[in-house]
PDBQT receptor file of N, H, CA, C and O in Angstrom, charges set to zero:
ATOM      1  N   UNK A   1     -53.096 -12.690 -21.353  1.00  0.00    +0.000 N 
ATOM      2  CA  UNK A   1     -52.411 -13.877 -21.821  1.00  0.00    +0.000 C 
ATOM      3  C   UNK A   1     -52.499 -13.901 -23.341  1.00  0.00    +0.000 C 
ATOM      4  O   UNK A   1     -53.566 -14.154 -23.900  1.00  0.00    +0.000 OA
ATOM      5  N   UNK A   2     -51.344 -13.630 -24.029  1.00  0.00    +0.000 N 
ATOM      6  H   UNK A   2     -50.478 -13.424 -23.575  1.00  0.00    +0.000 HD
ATOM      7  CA  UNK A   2     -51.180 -14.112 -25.368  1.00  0.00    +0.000 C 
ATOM      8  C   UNK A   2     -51.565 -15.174 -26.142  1.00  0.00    +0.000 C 
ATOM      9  O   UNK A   2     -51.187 -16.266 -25.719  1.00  0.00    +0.000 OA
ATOM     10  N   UNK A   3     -52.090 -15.173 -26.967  1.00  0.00    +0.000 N 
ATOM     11  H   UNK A   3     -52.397 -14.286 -27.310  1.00  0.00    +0.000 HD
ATOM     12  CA  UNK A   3     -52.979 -16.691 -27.694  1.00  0.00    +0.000 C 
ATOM     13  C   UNK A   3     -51.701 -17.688 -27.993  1.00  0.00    +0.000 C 
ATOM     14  O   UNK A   3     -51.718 -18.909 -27.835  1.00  0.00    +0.000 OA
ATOM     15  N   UNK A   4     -50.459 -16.806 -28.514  1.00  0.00    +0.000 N 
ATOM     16  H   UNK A   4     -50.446 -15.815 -28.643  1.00  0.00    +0.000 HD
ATOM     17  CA  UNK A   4     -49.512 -17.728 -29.224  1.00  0.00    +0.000 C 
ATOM     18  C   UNK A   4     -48.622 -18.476 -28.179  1.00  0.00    +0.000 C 
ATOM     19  O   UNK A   4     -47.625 -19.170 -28.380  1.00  0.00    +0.000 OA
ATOM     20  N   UNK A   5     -49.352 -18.097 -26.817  1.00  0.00    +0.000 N 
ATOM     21  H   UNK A   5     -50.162 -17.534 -26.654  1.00  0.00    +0.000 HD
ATOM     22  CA  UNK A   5     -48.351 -18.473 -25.613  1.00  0.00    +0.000 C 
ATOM     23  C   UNK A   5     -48.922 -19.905 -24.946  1.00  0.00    +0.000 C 
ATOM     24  O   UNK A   5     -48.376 -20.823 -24.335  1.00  0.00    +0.000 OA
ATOM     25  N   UNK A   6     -50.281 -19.632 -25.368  1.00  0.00    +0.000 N 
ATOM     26  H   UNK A   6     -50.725 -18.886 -25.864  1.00  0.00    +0.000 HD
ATOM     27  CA  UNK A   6     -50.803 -20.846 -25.125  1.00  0.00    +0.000 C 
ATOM     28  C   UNK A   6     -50.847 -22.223 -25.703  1.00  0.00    +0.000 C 
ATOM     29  O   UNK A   6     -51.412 -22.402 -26.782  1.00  0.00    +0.000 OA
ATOM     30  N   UNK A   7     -50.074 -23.576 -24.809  1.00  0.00    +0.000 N 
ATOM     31  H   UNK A   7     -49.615 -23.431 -23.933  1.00  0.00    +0.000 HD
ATOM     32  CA  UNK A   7     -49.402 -24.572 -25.293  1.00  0.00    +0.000 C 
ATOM     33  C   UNK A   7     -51.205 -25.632 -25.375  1.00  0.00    +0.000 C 
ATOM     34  O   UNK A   7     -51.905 -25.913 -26.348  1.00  0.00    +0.000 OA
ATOM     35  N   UNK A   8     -51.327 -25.850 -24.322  1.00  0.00    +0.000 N 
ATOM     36  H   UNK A   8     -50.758 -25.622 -23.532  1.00  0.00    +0.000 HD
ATOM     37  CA  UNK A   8     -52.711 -26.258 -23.734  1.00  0.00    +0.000 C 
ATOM     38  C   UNK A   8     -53.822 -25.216 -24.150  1.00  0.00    +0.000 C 
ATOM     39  O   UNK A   8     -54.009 -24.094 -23.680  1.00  0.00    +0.000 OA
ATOM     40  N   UNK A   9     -54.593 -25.944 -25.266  1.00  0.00    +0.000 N 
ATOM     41  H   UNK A   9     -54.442 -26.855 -25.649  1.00  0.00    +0.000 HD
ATOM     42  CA  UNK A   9     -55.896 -25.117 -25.506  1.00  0.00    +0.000 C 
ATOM     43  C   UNK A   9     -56.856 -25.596 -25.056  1.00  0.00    +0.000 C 
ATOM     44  O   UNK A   9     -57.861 -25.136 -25.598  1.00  0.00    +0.000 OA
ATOM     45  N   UNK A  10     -57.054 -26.294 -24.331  1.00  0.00    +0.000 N 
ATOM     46  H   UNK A  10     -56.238 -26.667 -23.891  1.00  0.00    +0.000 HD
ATOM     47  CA  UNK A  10     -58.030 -27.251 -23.659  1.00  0.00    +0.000 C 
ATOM     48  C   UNK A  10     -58.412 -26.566 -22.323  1.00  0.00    +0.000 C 
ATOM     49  O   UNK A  10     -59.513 -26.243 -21.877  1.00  0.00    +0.000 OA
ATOM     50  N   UNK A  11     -56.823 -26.412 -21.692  1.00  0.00    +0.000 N 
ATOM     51  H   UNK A  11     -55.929 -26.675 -22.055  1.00  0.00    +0.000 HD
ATOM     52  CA  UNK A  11     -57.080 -26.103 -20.062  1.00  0.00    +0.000 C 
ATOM     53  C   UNK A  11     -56.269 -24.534 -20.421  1.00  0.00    +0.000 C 
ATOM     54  O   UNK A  11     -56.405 -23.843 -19.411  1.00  0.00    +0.000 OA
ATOM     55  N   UNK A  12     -55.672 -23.943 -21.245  1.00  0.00    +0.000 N 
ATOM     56  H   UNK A  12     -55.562 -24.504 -22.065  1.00  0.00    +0.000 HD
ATOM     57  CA  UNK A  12     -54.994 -22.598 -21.145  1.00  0.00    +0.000 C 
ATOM     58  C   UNK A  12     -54.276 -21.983 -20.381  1.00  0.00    +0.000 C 
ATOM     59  O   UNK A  12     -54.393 -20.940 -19.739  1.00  0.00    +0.000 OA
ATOM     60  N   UNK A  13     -52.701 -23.525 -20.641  1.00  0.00    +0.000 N 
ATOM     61  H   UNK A  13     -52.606 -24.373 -21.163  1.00  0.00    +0.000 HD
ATOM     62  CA  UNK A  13     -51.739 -23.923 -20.123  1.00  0.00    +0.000 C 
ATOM     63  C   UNK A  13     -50.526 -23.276 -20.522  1.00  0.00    +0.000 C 
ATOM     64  O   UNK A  13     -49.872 -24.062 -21.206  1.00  0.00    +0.000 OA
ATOM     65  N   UNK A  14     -49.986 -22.242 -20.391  1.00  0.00    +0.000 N 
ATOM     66  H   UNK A  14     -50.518 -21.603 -19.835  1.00  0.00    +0.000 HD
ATOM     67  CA  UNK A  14     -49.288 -21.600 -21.093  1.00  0.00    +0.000 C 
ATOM     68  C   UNK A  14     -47.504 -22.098 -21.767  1.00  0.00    +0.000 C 
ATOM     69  O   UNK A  14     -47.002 -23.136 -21.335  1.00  0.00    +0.000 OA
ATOM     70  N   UNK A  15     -47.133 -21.682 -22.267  1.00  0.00    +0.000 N 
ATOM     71  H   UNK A  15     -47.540 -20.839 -22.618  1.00  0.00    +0.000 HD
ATOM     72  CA  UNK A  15     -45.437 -22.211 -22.345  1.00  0.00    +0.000 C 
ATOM     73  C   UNK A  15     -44.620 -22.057 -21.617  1.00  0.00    +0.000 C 
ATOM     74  O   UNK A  15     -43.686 -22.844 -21.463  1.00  0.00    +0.000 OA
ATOM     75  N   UNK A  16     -44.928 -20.074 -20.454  1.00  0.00    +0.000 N 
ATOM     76  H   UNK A  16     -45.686 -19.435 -20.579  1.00  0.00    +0.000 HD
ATOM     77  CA  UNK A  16     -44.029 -20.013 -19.331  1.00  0.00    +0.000 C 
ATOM     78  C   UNK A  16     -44.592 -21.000 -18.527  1.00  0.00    +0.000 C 
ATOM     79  O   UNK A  16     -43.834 -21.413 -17.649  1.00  0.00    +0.000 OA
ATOM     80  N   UNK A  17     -46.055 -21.658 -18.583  1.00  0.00    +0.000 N 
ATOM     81  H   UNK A  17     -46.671 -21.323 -19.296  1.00  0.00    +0.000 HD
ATOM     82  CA  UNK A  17     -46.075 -22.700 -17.370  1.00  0.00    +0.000 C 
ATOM     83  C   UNK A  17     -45.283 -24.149 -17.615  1.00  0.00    +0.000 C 
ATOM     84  O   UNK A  17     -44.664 -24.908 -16.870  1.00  0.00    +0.000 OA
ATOM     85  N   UNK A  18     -45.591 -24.148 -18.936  1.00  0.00    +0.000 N 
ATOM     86  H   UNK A  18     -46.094 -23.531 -19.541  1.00  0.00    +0.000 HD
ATOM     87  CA  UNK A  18     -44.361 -25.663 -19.328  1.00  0.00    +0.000 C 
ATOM     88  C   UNK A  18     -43.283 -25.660 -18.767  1.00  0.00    +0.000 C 
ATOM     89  O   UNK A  18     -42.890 -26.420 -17.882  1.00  0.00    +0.000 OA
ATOM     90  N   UNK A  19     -42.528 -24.427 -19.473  1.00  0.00    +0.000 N 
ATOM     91  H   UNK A  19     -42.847 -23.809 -20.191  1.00  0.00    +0.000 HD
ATOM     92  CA  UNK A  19     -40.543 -23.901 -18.986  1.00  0.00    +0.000 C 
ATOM     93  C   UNK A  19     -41.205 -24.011 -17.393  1.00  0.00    +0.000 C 
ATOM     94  O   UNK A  19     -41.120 -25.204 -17.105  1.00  0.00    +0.000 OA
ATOM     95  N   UNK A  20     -41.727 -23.383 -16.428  1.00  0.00    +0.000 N 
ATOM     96  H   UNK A  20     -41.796 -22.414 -16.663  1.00  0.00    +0.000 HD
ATOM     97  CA  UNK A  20     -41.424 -23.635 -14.962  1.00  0.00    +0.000 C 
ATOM     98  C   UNK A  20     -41.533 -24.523 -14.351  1.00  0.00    +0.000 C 
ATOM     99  O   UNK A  20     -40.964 -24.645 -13.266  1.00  0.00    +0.000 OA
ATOM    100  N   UNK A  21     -42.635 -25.796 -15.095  1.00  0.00    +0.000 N 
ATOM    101  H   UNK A  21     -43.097 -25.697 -15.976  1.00  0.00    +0.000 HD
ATOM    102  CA  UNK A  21     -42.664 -26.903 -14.789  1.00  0.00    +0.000 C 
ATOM    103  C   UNK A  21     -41.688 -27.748 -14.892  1.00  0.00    +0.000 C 
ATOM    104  O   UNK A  21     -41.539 -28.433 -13.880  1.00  0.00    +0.000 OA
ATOM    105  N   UNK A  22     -40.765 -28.009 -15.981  1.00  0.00    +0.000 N 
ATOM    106  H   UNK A  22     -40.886 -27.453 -16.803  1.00  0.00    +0.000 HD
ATOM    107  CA  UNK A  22     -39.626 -28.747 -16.336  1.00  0.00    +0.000 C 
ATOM    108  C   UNK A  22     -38.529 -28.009 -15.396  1.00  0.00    +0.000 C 
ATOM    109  O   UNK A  22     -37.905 -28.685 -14.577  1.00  0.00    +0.000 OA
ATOM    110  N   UNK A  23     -38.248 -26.284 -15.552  1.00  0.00    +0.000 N 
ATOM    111  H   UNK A  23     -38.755 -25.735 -16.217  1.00  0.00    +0.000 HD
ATOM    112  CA  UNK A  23     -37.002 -26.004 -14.435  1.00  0.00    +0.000 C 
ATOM    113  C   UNK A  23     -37.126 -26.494 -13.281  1.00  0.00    +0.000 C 
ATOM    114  O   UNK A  23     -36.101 -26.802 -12.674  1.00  0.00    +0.000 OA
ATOM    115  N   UNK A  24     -38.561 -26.715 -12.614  1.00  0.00    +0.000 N 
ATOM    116  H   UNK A  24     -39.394 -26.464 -13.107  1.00  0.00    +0.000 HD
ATOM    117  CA  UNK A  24     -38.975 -27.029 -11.202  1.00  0.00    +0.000 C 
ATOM    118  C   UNK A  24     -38.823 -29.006 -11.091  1.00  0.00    +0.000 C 
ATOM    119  O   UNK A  24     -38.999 -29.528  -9.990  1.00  0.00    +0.000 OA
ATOM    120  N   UNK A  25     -38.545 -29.759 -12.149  1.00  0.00    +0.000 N 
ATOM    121  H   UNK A  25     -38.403 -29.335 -13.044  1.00  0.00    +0.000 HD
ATOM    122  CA  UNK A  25     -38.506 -30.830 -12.153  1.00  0.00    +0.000 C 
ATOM    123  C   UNK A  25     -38.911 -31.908 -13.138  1.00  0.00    +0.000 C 
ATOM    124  O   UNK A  25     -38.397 -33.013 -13.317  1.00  0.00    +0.000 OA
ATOM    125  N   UNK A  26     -40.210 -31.196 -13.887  1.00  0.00    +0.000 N 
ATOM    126  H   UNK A  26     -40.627 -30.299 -13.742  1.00  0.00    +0.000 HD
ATOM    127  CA  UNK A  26     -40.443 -32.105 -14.852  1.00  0.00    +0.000 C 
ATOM    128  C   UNK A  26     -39.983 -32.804 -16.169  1.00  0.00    +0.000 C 
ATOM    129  O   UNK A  26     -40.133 -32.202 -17.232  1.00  0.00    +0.000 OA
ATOM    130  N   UNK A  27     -39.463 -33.978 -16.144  1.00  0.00    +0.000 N 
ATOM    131  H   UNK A  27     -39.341 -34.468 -15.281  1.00  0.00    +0.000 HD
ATOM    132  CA  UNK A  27     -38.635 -34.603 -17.685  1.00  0.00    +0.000 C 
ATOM    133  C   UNK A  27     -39.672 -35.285 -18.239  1.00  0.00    +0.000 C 
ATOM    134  O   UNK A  27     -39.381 -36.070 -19.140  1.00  0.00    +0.000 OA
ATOM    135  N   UNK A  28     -40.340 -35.221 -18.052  1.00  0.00    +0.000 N 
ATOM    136  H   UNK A  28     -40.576 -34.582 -17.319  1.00  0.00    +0.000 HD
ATOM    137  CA  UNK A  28     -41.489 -36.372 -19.158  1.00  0.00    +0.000 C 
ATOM    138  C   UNK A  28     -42.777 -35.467 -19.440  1.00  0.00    +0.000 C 
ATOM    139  O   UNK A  28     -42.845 -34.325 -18.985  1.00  0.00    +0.000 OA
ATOM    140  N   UNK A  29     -43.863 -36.069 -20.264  1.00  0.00    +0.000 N 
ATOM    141  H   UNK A  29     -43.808 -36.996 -20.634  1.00  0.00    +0.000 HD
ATOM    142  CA  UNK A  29     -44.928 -35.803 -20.637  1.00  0.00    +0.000 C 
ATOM    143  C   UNK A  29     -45.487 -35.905 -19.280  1.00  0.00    +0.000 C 
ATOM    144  O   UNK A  29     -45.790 -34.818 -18.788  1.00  0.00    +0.000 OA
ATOM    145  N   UNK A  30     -45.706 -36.986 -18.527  1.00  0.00    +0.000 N 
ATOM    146  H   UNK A  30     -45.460 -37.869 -18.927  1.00  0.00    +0.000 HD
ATOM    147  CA  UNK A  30     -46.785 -37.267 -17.401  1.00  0.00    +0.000 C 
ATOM    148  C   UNK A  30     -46.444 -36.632 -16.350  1.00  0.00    +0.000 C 
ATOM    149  O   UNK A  30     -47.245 -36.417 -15.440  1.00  0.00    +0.000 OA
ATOM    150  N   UNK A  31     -45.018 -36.184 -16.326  1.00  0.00    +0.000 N 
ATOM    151  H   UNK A  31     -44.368 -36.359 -17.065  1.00  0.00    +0.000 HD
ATOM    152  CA  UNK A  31     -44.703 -34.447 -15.490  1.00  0.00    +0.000 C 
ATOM    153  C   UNK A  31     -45.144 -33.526 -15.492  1.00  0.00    +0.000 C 
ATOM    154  O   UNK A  31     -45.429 -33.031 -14.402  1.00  0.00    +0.000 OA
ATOM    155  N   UNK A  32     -45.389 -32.921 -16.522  1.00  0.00    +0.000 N 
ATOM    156  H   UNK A  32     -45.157 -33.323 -17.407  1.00  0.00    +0.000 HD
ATOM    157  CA  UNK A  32     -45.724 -32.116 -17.116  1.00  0.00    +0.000 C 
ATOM    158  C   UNK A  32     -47.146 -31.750 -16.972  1.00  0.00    +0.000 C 
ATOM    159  O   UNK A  32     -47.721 -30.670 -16.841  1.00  0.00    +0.000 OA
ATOM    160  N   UNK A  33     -47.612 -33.209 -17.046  1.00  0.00    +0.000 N 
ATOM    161  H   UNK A  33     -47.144 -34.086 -17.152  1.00  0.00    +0.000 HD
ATOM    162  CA  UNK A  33     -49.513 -33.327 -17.042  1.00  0.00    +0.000 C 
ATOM    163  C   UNK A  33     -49.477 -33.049 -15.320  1.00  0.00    +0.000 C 
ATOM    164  O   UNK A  33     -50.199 -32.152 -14.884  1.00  0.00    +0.000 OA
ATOM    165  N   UNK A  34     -48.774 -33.700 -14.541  1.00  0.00    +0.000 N 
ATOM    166  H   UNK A  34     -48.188 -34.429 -14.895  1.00  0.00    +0.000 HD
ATOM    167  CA  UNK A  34     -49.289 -33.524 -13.414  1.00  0.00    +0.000 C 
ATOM    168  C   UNK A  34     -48.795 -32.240 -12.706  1.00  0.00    +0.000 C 
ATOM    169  O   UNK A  34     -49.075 -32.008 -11.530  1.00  0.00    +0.000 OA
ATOM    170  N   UNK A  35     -48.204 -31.588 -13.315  1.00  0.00    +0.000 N 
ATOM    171  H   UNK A  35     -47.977 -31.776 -14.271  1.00  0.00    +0.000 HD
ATOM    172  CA  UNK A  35     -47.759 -30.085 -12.354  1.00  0.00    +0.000 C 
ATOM    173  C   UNK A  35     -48.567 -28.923 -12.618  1.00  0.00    +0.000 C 
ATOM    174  O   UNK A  35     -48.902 -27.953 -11.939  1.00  0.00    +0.000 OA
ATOM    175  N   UNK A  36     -48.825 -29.373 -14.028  1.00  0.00    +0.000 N 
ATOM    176  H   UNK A  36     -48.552 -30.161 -14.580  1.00  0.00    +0.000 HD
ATOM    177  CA  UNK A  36     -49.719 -28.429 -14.708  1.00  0.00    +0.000 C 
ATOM    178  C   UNK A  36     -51.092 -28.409 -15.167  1.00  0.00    +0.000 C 
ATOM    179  O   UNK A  36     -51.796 -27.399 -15.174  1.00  0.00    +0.000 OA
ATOM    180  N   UNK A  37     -51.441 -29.539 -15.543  1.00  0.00    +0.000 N 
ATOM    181  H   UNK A  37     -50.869 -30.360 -15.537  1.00  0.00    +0.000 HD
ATOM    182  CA  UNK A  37     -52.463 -30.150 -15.971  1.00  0.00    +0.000 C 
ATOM    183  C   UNK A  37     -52.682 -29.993 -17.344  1.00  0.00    +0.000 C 
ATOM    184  O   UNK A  37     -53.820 -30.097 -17.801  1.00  0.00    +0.000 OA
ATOM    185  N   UNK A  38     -51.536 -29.712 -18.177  1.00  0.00    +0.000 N 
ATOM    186  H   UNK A  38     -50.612 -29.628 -17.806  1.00  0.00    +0.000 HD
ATOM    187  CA  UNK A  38     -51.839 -29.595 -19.685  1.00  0.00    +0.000 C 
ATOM    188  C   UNK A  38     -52.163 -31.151 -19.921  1.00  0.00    +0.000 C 
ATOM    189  O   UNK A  38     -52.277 -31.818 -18.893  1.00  0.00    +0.000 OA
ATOM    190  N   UNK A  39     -52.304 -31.723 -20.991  1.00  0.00    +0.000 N 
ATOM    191  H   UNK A  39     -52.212 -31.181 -21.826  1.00  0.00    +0.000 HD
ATOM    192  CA  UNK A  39     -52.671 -32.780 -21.476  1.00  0.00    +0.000 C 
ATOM    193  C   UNK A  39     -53.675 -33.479 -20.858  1.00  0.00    +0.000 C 
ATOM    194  O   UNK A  39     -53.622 -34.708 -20.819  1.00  0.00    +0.000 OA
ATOM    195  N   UNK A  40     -54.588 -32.862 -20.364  1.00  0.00    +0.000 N 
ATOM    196  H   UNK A  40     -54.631 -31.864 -20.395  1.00  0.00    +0.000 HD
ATOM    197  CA  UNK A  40     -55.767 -33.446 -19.093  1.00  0.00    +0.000 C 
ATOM    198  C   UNK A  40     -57.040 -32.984 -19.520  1.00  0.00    +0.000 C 
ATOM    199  O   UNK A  40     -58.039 -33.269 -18.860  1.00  0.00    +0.000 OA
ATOM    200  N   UNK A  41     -57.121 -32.197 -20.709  1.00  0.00    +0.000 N 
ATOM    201  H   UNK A  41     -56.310 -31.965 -21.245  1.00  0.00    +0.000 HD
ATOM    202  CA  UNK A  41     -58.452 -31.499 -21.248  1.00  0.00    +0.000 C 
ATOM    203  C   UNK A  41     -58.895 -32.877 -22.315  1.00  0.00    +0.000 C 
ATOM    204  O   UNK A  41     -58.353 -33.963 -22.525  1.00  0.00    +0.000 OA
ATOM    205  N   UNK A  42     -60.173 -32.208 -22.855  1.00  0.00    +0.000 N 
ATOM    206  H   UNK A  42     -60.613 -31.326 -22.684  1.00  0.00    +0.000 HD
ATOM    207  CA  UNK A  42     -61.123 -33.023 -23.729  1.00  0.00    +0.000 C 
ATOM    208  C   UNK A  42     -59.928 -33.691 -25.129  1.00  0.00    +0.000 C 
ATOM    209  O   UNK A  42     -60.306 -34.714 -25.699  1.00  0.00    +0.000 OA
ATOM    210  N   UNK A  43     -58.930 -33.225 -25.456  1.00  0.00    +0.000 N 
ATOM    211  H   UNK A  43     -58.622 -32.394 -24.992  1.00  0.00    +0.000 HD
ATOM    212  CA  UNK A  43     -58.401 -33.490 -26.440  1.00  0.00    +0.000 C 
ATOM    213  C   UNK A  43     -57.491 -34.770 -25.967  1.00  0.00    +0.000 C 
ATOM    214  O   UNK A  43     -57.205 -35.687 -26.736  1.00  0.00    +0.000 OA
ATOM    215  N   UNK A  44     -57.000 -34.695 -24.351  1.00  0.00    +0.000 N 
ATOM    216  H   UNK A  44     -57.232 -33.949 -23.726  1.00  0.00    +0.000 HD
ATOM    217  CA  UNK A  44     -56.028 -35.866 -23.709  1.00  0.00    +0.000 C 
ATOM    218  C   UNK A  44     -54.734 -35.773 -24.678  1.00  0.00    +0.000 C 
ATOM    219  O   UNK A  44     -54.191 -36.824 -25.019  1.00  0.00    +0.000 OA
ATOM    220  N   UNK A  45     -54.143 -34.298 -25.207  1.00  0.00    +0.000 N 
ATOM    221  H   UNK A  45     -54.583 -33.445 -24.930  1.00  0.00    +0.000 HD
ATOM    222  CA  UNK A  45     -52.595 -34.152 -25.344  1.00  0.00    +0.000 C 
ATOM    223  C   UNK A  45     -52.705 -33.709 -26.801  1.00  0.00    +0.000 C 
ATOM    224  O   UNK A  45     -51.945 -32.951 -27.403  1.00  0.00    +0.000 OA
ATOM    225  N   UNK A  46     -54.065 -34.480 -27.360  1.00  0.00    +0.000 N 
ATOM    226  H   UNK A  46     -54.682 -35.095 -26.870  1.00  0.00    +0.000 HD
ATOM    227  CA  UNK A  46     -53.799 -34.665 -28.951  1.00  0.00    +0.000 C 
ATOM    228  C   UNK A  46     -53.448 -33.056 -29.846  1.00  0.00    +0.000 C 
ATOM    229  O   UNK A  46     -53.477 -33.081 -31.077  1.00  0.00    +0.000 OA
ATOM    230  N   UNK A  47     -53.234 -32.168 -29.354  1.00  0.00    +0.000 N 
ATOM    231  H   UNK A  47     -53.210 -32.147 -28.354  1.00  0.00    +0.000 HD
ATOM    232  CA  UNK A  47     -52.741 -31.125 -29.644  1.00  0.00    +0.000 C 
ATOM    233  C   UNK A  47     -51.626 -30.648 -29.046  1.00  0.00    +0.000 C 
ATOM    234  O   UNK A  47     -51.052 -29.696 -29.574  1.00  0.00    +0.000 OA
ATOM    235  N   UNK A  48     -51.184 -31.149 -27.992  1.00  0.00    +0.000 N 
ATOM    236  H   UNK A  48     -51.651 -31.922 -27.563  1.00  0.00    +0.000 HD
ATOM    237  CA  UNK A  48     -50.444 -30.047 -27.117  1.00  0.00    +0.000 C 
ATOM    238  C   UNK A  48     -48.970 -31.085 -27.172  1.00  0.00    +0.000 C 
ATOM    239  O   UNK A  48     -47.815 -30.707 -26.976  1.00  0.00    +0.000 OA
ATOM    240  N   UNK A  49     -49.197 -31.752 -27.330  1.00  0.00    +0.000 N 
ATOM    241  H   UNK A  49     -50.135 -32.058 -27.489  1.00  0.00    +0.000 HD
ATOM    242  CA  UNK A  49     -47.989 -33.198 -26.539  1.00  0.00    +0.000 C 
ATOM    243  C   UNK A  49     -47.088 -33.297 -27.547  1.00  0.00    +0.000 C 
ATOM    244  O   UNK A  49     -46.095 -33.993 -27.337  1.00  0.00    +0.000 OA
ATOM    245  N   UNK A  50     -47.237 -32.644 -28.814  1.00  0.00    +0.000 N 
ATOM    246  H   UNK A  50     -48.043 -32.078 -28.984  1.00  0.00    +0.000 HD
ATOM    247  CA  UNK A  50     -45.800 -32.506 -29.704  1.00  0.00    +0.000 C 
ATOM    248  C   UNK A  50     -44.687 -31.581 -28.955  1.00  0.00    +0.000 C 
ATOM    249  O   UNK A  50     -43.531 -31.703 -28.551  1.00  0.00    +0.000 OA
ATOM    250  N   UNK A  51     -45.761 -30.529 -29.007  1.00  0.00    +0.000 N 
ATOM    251  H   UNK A  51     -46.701 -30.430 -29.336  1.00  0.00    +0.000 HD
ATOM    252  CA  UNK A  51     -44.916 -28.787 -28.576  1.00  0.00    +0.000 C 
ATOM    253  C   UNK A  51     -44.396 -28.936 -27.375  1.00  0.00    +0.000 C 
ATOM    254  O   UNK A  51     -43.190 -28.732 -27.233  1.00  0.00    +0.000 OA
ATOM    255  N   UNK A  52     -45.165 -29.304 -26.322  1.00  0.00    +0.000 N 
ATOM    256  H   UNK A  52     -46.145 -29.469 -26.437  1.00  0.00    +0.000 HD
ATOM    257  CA  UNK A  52     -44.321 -30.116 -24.622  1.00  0.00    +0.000 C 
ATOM    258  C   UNK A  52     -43.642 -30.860 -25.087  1.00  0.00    +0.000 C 
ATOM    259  O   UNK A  52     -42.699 -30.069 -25.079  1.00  0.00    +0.000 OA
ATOM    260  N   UNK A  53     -43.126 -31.923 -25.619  1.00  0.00    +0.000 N 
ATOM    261  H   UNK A  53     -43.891 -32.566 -25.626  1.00  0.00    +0.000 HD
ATOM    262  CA  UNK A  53     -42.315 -32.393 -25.803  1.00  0.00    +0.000 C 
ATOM    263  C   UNK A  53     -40.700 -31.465 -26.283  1.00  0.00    +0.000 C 
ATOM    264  O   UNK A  53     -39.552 -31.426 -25.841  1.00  0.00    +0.000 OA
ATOM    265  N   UNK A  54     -41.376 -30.890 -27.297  1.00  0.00    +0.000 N 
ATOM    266  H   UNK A  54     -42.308 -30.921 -27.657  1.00  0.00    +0.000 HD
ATOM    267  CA  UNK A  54     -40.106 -29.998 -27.515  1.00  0.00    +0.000 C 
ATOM    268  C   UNK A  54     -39.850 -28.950 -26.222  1.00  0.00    +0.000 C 
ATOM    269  O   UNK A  54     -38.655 -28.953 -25.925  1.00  0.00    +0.000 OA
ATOM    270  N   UNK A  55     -40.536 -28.186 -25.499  1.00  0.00    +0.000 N 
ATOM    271  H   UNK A  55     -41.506 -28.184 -25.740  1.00  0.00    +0.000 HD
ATOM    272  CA  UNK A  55     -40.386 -27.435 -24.857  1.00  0.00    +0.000 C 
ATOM    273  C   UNK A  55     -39.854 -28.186 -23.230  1.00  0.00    +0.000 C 
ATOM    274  O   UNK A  55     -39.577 -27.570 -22.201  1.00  0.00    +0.000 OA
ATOM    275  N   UNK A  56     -39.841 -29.501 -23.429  1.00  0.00    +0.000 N 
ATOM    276  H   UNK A  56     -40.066 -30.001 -24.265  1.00  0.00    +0.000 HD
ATOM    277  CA  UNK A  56     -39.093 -30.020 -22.079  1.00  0.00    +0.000 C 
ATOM    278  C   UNK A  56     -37.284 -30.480 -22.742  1.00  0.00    +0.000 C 
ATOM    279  O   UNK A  56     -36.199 -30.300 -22.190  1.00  0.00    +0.000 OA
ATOM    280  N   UNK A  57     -37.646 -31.176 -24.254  1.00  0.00    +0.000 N 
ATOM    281  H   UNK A  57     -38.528 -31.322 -24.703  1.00  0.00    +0.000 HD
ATOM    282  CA  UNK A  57     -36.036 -31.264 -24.907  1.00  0.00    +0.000 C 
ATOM    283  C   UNK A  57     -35.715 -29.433 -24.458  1.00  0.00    +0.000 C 
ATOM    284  O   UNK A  57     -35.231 -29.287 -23.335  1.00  0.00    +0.000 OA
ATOM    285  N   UNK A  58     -35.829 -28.849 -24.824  1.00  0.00    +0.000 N 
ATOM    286  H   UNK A  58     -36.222 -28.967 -25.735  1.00  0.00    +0.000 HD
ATOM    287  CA  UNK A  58     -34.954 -27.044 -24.846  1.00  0.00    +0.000 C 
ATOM    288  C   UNK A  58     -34.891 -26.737 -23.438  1.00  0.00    +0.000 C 
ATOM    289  O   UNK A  58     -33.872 -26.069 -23.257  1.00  0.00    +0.000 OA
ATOM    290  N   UNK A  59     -35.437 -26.897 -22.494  1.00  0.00    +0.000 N 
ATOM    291  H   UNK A  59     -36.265 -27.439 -22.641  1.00  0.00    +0.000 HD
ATOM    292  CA  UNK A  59     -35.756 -26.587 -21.155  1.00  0.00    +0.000 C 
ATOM    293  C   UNK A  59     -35.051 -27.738 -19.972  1.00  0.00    +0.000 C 
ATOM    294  O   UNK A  59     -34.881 -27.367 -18.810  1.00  0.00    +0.000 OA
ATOM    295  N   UNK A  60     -34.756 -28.849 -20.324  1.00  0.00    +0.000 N 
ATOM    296  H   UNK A  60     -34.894 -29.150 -21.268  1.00  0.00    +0.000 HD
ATOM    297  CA  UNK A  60     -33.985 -29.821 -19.805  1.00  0.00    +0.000 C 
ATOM    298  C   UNK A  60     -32.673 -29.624 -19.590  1.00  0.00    +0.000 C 
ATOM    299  O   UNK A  60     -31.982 -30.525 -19.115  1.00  0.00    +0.000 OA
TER     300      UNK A  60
């Protein structure tokens, strides 16, 4: 797994897991958290929840 692929540094949540989460259904942040579990580590998003955001706008 590539470092630069990783969206979630908390739980080491990748970006292809973002993109499959949103193709598979997810439009929001709290989608996202629950398919995948990014935004669920010690930080609770404060790193990750810009870049998911963009990566569900491009992937939507």
């Amino acid at each position: 797994m590539s470092k630069e692929n990783i969206v979630c540094l908390c739980n080491y949540i990748t970006e292809e897991d973002i993109i499959e989460a949103v193709k598979n259904g997810a439009s929001n942040l709290e989608d996202v958290k629950a398919r995948t579990g990014a935004r669920s580590g010690i930080c609770k998003g404060g790193r990750c929840s810009y870049r998911i955001k963009h990566i569900i706008e491009d992937y939507r």
